[in-house]
C-alpha positions as CSV (number, residue, x, y, z in Angstrom):
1,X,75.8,102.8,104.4
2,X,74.5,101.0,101.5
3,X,75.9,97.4,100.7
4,X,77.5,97.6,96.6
5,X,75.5,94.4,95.2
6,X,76.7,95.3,91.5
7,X,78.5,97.6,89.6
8,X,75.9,99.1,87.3
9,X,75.4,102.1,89.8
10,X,79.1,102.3,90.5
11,X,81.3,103.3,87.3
12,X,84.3,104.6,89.7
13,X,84.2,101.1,91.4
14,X,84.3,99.3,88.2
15,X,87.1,101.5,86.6
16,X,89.4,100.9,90.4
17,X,88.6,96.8,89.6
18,X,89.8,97.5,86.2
19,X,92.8,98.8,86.8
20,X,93.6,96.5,89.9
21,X,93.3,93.2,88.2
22,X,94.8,94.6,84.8
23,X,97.7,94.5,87.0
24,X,97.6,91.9,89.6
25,X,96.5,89.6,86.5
26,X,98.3,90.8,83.8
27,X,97.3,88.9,80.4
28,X,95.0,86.5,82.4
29,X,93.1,89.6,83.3
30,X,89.2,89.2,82.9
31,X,87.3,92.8,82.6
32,X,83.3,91.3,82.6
33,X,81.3,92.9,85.3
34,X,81.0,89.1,86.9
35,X,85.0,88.7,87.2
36,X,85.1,92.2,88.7
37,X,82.4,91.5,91.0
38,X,84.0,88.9,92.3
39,X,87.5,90.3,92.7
40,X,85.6,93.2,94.6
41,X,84.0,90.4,96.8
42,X,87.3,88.6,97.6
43,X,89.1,92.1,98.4
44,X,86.3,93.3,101.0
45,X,85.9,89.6,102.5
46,X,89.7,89.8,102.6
47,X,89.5,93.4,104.0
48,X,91.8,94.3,101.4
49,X,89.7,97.3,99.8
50,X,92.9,99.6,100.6
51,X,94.7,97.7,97.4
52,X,92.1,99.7,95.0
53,X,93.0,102.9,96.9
54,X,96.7,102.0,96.5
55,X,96.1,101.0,93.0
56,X,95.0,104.2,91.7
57,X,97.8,105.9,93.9
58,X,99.7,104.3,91.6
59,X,98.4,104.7,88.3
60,X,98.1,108.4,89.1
61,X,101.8,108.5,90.4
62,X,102.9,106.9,86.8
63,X,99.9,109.0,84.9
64,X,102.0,112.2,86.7
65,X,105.5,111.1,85.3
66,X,104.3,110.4,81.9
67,X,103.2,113.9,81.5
68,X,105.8,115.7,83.7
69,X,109.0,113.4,83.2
């Protein structure tokens, strides 16, 4: 498997980061592809690549209510 060494060839990777630290960091929340980089560095040296998984669970789940609720 390929290693990800940017996001320019991976816009479904950049738009999990995005919604992951829009929430984790609320207002302090930094969107540039260098800040999101990192955060994706952090979460796979942390093996914590699940929380973008979980992340979009959750935005779908509240996505789903929105329209259904």
């Amino acid at each position: 498997m390929e290693e990800v060494t940017d996001l320019n060839h991976s816009p479904r990777l950049r738009e999990l980061l995005i919604m992951y630290v829009s929430r984790k960091y609320e207002e302090n929340a930094r969107f540039d592809d260098w800040h999101l980089f990192e955060e994706y560095k952090l979460l796979k040296r942390n093996n914590q690549l699940d929380e973008l998984f979980k992340e979009e669970c959750f935005t779908n789940r509240m996505n789903d209510e929105r329209y259904t609720g």
